[in-house]
C-alpha positions, 0 to 999 in steps of 0.5 A, a space after each residue: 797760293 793766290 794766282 799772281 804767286 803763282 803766275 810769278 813762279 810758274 816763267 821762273 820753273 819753266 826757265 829752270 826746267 829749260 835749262 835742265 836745272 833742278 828747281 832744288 839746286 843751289 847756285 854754284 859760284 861763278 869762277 873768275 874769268 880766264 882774262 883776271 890774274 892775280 898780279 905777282 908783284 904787289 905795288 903800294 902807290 902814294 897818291 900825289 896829295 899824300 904827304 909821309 914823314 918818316 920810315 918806310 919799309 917793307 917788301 913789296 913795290 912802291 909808286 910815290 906821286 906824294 910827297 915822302 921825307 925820311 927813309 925808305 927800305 925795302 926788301 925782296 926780290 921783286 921791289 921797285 920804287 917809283 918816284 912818280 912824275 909828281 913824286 917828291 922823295 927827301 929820303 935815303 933810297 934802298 930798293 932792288 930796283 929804282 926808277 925816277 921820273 920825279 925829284 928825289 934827293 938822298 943817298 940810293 942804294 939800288 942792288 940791281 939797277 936805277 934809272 933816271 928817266 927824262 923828267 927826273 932828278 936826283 941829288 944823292 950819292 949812289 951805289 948799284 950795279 947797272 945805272 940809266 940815266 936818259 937824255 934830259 934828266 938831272 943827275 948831281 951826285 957821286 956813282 959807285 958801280 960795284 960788285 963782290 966776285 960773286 955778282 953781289 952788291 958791294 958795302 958801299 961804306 968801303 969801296 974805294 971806287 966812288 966817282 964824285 961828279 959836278 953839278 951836272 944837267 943833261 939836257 934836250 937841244 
């Protein structure tokens, strides 16, 4: 071994016989940091220059800052969509939860609960069973608030409680 080799090795073994680690021992794995959780509700996110025609389902959120023409369905226990202040949505809505800060035009069926935030826009039909529309959202549709005896949601094809309501725009003074 030539000097320079050996003048290398020589800091690298007196650093592990410092810290009382065997110069033939592997290097363990580090674990994760006790800040980093897994999250438990996935979200998907359509970013603003993305633009998808046709079905979307599946069972886990969704965040739409794009553009979104057709259907969307999903399933699960833990699914949100979001429509994005970018967001534009041309499509029949079912979610457990439903959130809108952009424009959404279709029918919504929310089996928990939607809410229009300020800077949002629906044109649809819907049916839920708690509904949030705040000061400054555009809301024109018919709302059907319903429930089975046993808390869950209706079949919206045959309540008889649909309020239809005119064009109507709730506005900041």
């Amino acid at each position: 071994m030539s000097n320079a080799a050996k003048q290398a090795a020589a800091p690298e073994s007196a650093s592990k016989e410092a810290l009382n680690v065997p110069q033939s021992a592997e290097p363990s794995p580090i674990s994760a940091p006790k800040y980093a959780t897994v999250n438990s509700m996935e979200q998907c996110s359509i970013g603003k220059s993305l633009t998808i025609k046709g079905d979307v389902s599946g069972s886990e959120s969704l965040f739409i800052d794009g553009r979104v023409e057709g259907s969307i369905t999903l399933s699960g226990s833990a699914t949100r969509v979001t429509v994005g202040k970018h967001g534009v949505v041309m499509a029949n809505l079912s979610a457990r939860e439903v959130v809108v800060m952009g424009k959404l035009h279709g029918s919504v069926v929310a089996s928990e609960r939607l809410d229009i935030r300020s800077e949002g826009s629906l044109t649809g039909d819907v049916v839920t069973q708690r509904i949030s529309i705040e000061e400054g959202a555009y809301f024109k549709g018919g709302i059907d608030i319903s429930r089975k005896p046993n808390g869950e949601l209706a079949d919206a094809s045959k309540s008889a409680k649909t309020v239809s309501m005119p064009a109507a725009s709730v506005r900041t003074v």
